[in-house]
N, C-alpha and C positions, 0 to 999 in steps of 0.2 A: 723349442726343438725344431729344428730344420730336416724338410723333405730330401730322404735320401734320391740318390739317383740312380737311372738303372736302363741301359742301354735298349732303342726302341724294338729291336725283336724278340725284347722277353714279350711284350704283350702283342696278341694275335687283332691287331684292331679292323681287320676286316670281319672278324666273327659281330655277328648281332646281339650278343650277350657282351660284349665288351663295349661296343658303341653304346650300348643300354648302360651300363655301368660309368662310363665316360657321359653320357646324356644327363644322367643322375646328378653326377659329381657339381655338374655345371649349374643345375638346374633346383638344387637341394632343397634351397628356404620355398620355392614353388610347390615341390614334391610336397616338401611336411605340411603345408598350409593345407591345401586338399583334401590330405588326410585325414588333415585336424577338423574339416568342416563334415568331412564324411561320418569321421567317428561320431562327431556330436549327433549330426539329425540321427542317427541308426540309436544313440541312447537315449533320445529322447520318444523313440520309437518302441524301443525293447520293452520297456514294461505293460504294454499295452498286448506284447506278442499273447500272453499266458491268457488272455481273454479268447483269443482269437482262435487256439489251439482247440481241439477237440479229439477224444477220444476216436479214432477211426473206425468203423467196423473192418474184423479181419472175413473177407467174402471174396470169391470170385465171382468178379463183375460179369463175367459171359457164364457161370453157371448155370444148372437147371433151378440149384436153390434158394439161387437169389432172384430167378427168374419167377420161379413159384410164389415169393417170399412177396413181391411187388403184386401178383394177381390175389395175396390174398390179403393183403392190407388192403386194398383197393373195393376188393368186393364184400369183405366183413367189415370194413372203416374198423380195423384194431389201431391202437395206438401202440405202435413200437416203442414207445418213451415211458410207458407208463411207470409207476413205481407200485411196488410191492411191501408192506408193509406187514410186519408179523410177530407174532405175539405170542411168546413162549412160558407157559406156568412154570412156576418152580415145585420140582419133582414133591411127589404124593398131593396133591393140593389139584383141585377140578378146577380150570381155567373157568368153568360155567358161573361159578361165583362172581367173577371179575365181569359175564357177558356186559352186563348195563354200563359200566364205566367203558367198555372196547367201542360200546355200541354210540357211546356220547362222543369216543376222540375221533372216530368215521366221521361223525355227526359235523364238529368242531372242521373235519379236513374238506368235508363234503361243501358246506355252506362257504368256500371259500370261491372267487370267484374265477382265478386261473385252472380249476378242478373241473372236469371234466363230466367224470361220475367218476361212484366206489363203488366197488363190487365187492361185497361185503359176506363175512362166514355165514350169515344168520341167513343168507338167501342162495347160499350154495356151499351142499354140504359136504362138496367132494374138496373143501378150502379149509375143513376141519378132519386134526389128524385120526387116527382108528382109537386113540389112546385119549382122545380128548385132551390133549394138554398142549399143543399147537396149532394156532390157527393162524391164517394170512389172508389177507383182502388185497385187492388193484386198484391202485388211484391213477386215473386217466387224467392226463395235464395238457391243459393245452401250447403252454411252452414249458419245457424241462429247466430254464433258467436255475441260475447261481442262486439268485435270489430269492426263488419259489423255496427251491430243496431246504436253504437254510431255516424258513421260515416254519416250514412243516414240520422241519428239525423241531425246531423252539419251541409251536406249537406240540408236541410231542412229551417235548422236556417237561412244561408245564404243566403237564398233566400227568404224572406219574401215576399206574393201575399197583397196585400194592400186589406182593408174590408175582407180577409176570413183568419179566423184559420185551421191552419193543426195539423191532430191526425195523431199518428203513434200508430196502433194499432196490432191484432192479438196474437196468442199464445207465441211466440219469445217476444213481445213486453211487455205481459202482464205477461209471465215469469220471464222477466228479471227486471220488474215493483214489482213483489213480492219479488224476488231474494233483492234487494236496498232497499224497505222497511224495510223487516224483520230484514238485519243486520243494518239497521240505529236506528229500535227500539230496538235488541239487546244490542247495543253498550250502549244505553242511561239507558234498565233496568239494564244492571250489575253497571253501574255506580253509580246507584241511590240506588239500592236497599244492596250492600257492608258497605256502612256505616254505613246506616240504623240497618244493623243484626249486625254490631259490636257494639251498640250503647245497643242496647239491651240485646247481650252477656256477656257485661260487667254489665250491672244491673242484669243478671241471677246469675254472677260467682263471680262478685266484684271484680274481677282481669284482668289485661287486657292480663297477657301472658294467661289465662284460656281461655280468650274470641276470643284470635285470633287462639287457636286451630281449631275450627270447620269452621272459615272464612278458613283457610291453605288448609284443610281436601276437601273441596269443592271447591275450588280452581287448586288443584291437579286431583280430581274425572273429572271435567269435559276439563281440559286440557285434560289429558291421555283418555278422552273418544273419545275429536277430531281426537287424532292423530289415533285411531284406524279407526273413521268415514273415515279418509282419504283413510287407505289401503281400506277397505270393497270400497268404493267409486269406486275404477279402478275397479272392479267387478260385483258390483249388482249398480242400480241403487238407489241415495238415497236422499230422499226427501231434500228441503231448511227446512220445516219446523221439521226435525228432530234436526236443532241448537238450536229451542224456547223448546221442549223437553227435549233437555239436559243439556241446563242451566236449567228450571223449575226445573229437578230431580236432577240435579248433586248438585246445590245448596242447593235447599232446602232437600231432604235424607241426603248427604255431611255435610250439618249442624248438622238435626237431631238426625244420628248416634252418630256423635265427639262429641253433646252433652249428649249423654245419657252417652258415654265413661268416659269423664271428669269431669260427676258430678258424677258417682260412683267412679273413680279413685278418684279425691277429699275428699269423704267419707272415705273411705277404709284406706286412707292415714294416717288419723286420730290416725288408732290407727295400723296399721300394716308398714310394711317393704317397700319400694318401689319395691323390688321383690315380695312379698306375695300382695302387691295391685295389682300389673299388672297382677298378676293370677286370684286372685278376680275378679276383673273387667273382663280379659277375658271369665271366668265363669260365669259368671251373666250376665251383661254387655253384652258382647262377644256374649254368647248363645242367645237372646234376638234378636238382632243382623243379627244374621248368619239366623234363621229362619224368621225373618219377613222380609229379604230380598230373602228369598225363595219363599213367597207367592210375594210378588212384584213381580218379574222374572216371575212368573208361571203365572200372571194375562197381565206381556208384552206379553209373550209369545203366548200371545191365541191372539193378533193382527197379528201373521203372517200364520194365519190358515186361513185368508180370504183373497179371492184371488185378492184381490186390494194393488198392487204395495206399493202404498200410503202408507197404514198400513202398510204392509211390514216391509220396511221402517221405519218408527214408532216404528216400533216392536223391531228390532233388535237395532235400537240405544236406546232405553230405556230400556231394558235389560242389556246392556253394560254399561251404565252411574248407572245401579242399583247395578249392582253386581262390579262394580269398589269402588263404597260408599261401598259396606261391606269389599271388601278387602282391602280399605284403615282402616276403622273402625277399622279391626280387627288384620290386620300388622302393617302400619304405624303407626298408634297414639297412640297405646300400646309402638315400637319402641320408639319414641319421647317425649313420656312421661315417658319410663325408663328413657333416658338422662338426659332428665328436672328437674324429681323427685319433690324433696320438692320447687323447682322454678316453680313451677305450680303457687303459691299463690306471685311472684314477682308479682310487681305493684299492689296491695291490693289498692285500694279506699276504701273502704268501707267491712262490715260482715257481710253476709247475715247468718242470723239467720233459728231458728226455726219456727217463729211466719207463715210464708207459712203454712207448716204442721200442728200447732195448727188450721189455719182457714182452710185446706179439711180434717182434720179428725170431724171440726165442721158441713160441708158439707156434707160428708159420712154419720153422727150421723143423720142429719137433714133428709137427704135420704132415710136411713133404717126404721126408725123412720114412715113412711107416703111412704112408696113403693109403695103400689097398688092408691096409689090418684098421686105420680111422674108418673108414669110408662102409665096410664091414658092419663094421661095430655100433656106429652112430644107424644106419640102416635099420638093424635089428633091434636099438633101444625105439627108436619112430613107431616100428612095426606093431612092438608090443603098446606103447602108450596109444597106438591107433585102434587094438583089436575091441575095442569095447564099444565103438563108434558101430560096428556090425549086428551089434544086437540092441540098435537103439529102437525105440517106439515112439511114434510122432504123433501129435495131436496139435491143439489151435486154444492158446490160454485165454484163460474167463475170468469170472472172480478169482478164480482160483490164483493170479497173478497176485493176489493183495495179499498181504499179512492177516495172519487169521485173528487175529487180536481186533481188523477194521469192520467196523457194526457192518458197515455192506458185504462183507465178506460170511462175517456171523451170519446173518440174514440169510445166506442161502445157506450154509450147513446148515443150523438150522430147521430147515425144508427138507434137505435130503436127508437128512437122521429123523425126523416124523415120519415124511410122506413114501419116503425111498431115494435112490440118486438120479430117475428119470424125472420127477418131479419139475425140475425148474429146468430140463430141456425137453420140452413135449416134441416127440415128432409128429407133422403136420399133412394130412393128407389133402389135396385140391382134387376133388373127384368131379368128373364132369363127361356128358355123354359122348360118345367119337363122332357120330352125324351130329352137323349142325345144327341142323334143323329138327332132331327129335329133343320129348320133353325128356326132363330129368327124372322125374317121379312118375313116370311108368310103372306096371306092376310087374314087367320083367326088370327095371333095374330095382325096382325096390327089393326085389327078391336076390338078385345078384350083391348088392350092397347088404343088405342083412345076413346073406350065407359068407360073405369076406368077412364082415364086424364078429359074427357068431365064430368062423374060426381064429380070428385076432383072439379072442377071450380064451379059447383054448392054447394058444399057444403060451409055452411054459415063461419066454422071454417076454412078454407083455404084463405090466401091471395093470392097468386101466387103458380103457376104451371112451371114449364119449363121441357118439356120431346122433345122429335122427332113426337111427333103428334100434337102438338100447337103451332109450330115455326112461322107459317102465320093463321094469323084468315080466312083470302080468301081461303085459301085449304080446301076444303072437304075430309071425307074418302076415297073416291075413288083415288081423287089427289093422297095422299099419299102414298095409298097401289102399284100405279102405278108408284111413286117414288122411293121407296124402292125396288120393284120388280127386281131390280138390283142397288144395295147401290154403286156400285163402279164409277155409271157413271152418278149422279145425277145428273141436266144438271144445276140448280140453286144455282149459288157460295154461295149465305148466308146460304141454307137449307143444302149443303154441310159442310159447317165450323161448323153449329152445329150439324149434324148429324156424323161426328167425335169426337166432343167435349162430346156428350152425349154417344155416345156407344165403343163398345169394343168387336170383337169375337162375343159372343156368351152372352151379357151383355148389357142392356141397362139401363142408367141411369133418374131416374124420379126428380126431387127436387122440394121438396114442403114446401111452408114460410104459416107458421099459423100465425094468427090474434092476438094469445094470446103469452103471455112469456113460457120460455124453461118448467118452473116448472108448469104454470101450470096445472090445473085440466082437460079444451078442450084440451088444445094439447097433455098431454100425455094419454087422451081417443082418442085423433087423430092415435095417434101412436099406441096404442093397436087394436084400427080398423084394421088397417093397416098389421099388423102380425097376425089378423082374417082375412084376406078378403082371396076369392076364385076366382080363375081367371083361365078359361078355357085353360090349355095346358101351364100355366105361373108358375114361384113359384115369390111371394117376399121377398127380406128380405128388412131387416130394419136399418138405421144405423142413426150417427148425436147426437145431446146432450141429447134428450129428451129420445132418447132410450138409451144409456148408461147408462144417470140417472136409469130411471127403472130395467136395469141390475144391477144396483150396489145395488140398497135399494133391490131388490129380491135376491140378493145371500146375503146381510147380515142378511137379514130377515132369511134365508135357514139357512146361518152356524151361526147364534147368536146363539141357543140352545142350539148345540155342543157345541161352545167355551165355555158359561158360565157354561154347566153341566162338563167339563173338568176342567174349574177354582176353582170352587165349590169342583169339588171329590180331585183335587189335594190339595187344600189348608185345606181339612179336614182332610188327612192325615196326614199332615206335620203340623199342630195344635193340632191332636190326638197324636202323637207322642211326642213333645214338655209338654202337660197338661197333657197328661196320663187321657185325660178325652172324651168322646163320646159328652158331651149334649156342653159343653164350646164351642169345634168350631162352631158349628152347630147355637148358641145362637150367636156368631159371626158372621158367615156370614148375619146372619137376620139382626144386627145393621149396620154393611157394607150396605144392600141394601136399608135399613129406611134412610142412609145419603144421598145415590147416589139419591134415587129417589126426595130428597128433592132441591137435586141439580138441578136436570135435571129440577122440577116443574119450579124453579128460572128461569136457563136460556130460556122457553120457554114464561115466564111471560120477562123477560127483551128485546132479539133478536129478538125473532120474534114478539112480541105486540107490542115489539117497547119502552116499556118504558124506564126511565131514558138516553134517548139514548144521549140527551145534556150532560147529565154528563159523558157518557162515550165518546163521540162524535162519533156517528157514525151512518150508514144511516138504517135504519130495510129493508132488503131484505124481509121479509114475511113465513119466513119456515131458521126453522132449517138443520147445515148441514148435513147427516145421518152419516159422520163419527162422530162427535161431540160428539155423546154418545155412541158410542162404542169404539173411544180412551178414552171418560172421563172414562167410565167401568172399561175397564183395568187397567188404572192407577190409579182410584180412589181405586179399591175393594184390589191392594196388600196397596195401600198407605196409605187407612185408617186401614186397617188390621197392621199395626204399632204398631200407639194405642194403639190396643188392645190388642199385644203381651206385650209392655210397662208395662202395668197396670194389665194382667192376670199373665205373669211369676212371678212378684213382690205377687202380689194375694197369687199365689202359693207357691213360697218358704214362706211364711209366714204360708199359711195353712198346710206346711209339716213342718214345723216347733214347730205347734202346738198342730200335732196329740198328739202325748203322754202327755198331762198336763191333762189327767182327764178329760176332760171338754167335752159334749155332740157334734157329728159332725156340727148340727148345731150351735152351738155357735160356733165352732171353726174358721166356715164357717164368719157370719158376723164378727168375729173379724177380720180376715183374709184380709174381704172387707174392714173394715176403714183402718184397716193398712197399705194394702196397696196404699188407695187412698191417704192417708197421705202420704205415702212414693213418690208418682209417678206425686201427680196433679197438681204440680209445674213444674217437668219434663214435664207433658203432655202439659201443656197448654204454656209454654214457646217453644216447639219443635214446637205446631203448630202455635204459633204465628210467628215462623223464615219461617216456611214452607207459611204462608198466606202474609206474608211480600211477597216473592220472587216470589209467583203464582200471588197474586192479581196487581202488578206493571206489570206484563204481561195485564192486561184489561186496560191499557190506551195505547197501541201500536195502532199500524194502520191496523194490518188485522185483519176482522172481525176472520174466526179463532181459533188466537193466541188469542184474546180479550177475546172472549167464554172460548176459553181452561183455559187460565188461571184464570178467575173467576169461573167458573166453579169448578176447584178443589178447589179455596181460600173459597167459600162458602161450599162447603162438608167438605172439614173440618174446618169450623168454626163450623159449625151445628155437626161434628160428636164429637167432642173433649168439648164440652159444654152440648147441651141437650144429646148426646147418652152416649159418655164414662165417660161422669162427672155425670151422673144424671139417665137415663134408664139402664146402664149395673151395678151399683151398687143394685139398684130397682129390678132390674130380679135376681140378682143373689141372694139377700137376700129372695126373692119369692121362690126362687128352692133350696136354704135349702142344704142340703148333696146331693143332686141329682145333682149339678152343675159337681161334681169330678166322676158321674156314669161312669164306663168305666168295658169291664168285665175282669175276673180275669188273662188271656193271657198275 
């Protein structure tokens, strides 16, 4: 088949999208080789990544209680890693029978040489329940390794106590409980969801070498993004959950893009040269392309502005998996489709026609037609699917992320169904004198600290207390202050071992277990007491989950503003530049935040109410988690901002196309609109259909999460790509007439 011909000012070859596509063309068997050497080291990279990966702590880095959290590991030498193990009777049946067999598998974990110590029931009675039927000990490790945990596992298994179950629980535990989940449900969504999108590609393209472009394109994107994940890895710390992130992006953008690529390449082909389309397309196409992967980047980008690791994290691999989709987009598939050429359309099944286009330019017609009664209407369905977003409740997910079915997860229920739900989040008090230079155990602060611990005991929201002034109920103030009066030579071995165990220098340690769970409403009014209170000649701080939690929703509450007034000015820029129009981004951003919040409405009606939770299977914790909607943010406002470059660029070469025919701006304006919703609402709604395919198979995994995340985006954009960009931004823009292209004369 011979290259048609097509006279030189159909293609704009001064643009740098078209040189870049002409560069390509020339240059192609280069291009692929490159690529082909990139992909390989990045896979021989990737499986190394899931080593590399670790569980992040969710903390605000400039907090009070991560501040506290560092002076108090420091001056008690506790081991944050440790693990927790626990031992549950089977109900009517006295665990006490079983003691000597519990006491031999301590024994059996204790003589191991990576173990640290056990802090075992038999030497602390506050680790045995009121009911006698569960008991838990702390195994102090000196590395948390893959290899330790399994081992203890096994050791474990081996030794089965007859009538009681044993949990192997703590952060190690529950770490590496998310770590095995996550890549068990990854493994199963790419599995499931690859066939799926080439099933569909092929009834987009009719051809199946068309269809396995954008499977390749996404394939590649998120290989070469692990292999990077991997270097950054030996460096910054980086979340497990940046894997569900960048298959979510790699695939589903990696689709997107190769699809916009190869349905204009397709077209173009038509009737021009397979060098004059690969310029086309890089110019159209391309451009399209290259900026709405700039507002993506610049919406990751504002997750590493807040100072939680986590996002970090987050940030920087979805950036990388964003901007790998445009440079595959825009090198490689241009590359590979020069070679290809007219074998784009091998394996033909079927020809898709026109008949899409006849029925959204009947859609546009029907829209413009009744704009102020669409525009209305779509308004008022957003409003209501957003009202549930206003009475959401936010907290900072735990175990509580795993499946309740996972032993680390059992492990701590568990605990909080013996002991209560403060149990396995103790708040932590650093008590220490305000002059420098005075002692601690004066007998005016010992008298000050035992009138605080004595009113802790009365307060209704505190279960337990353990400080150096309530270690014996029989001792009085006096006792005490005459104990301490010189610490070094306590004369009573038990008041000794804990009055070591609780202080440090110039630091003494208070721990106090509330009545109520981490998140709620008492305890973190317990905690904010607590960093109000006034203690003569004393300072406290505050540390433990319930205050981290608070530090984290307060510094994103602090830096949300910023990040999104940062999102917002950047992506208005880089839209105003692109449209050459002031009102178009700005009318943008508005539909972006009408989807998002329709979103968020959803998942506060689904997670935390609780509903459908059979259908998704999984258990309602009661509060959303406060990263939730500030990664869905980011990723939502470049991702659905796609769309809308899709649909407004096409818009626009259409309405510069039409300037000069005579015809009044606003006519020119709504022709512009049908034509291009003709031109794009097959592209559009097929991109988000690949894109909802690959997010929404993300809500049947196992951590809550990943479940959120990815429903989460599969419903904003289902809602933005139907009622906003198929129906409200056609409606507004026929509303605003010639004002849509206002921009001034500069």
């Amino acid at each position: 088949m011979t290259d048609k011909k097509v006279s030189p000012s159909t293609v704009d070859s001064k643009s740098i999208f078209a040189k870049l596509g002409t560069h390509l063309y020339r240059y192609r068997i280069r291009t692929l080789i490159v690529w082909a050497v990139i992909t390989m080291i990045s896979l021989a990279a990737a499986p190394r990544l899931e080593n590399a990966l670790q569980e992040v702590k969710v903390a605000d880095e400039t907090g009070e209680a991560n501040r506290t959290e560092q002076l108090i590991l420091q001056a008690f030498d506790i081991n944050p890693d440790a693990l927790t193990i626990v031992f549950k009777q089977a109900p009517d049946l006295d665990i006490s029978a079983a003691s000597k067999e519990i006491e031999a598998t301590l024994d059996s974990i204790s003589d191991r040489s990576d173990v640290i110590e056990v802090a075992r029931p038999a030497e602390h009675p506050e680790y045995i329940s009121a009911d006698g039927q569960t008991q838990y000990g702390i195994i102090g490790l000196k590395s948390p390794s893959t290899d330790t945990l399994e081992q203890i596992e096994q050791l474990i298994a081996d030794r089965p106590i007859q009538n009681v179950d044993t949990y192997l629980t703590g952060k190690p535990a529950v770490d590496r409980a998310v770590q095995r989940v996550s890549k068990a449900d990854l493994r199963r969504v790419e599995l499931a969801v690859l066939p799926i999108t080439l099933v569909v590609l092929v009834l987009v393209f009719g051809s199946v070498v068309a269809a396995t472009m954008p499977i390749a394109m996404g394939v590649v994107t998120v290989s070469v993004t692990l292999g990077l994940l991997y270097l950054i890895a030996q460096r910054l710390s980086v979340s497990v959950f940046a894997l569900n992130l960048t298959s979510m992006l790699g695939l589903g953008l990696g689709v997107d893009y190769a699809l916009l690529v190869v349905n204009r390449f397709q077209k173009e082909l038509a009737t021009h040269s397979v060098e004059q389309a690969i310029s086309i397309t890089s110019d159209t196409a391309g451009r399209a392309i290259f900026f709405s992967g700039i507002t993506v980047c610049i919406s990751l980008f504002g997750l590493i502005l807040f100072p939680v690791r986590l996002l970090q994290s987050l940030g920087i691999a979805g950036a990388i998996v964003v901007s790998l989709s445009v440079l595959t987009a825009l090198t490689l598939l241009p590359a590979l489709l020069s070679v290809i050429g007219h074998g784009i359309h091998y394996g033909s099944l079927f020809s898709v026609g026109n008949k899409q286009q006849k029925f959204w330019g009947k859609v546009a017609r029907a829209v413009i037609r009744r704009s102020v009664l669409f525009a209305l209407l779509i308004l008022l369905v957003v409003a209501g699917l957003t009202a549930p977003f206003f009475s959401a409740k936010f907290g900072v997910g735990d175990a509580d992320i795993l499946p309740v079915s996972t032993p680390a997860r059992e492990g701590v229920d568990q605990i909080k169904q013996a002991f209560g739900p403060g149990e396995t989040a103790p708040i932590l008090l650093a008590i220490q004198p305000r002059a420098a230079n005075e002692p601690l155990f004066s007998a005016e602060h010992v008298a000050t600290l035992y009138n605080f611990v004595d009113g802790l005991q009365q307060d209704p929201r505190v279960g337990s207390v353990q400080s150096i002034v309530n270690l014996d109920p029989t001792l009085t103030l006096q006792n005490y202050q005459q104990l301490y009066a010189n610490p070094n030579q306590i004369p009573l071995p038990q008041i000794a071992a804990a009055f070591d165990r609780l202080t440090s220098q110039k630091t003494t340690l208070v721990v106090v277990k509330s009545k109520t769970d981490q998140q709620s409403e008492a305890t973190r009014k317990l905690v904010q007491d607590f960093r109000g209170a006034k203690l003569a000649g004393l300072n406290i701080q505050v540390a433990g989950q319930t205050a981290s939690e608070l530090d984290v929703i307060a510094a994103i509450r602090r830096r949300l503003p910023l990040v999104v007034s940062l999102i917002m000015v950047a992506t208005f820029i880089t839209l105003s530049l692109l449209l050459r129009s002031l009102i178009l981004p700005i009318k943008a951003i508005i539909m972006n935040l009408l989807s998002m919040g329709a979103s968020f409405g959803a998942l506060v009606f689904i997670f935390q109410e609780g509903h459908f939770q059979h259908l998704l299977n999984f258990e309602p914790v009661g509060y959303i988690d406060i990263l939730l909607p500030v990664v869905l943010f980011c990723v939502l406002f470049g991702l659905s901002m796609d769309y809308e470059v899709f649909l407004l660029t096409r818009i626009k070469e259409t309405y510069d196309g039409l300037k000069h025919n005579g015809e009044s701006p606003n006519k020119n304006n709504t022709a512009s609109v049908i034509i291009g919703l003709e031109q794009t609402g097959q592209l559009i709604t097929s991109a988000a259909l690949l894109v909802i395919i690959v997010t929404s198979a993300f809500a049947f995994t196992s951590l809550i999460f990943v479940k959120a995340l990815g429903l989460g985006i599969a419903i904003a954009i289902a809602i933005d790509t139907t009622l906003i960009r198929i129906i409200l931004v056609p409606a507004s823009m026929k509303l605003m007439g010639k004002w849509n292209w206002w921009a001034p004369q500069f």
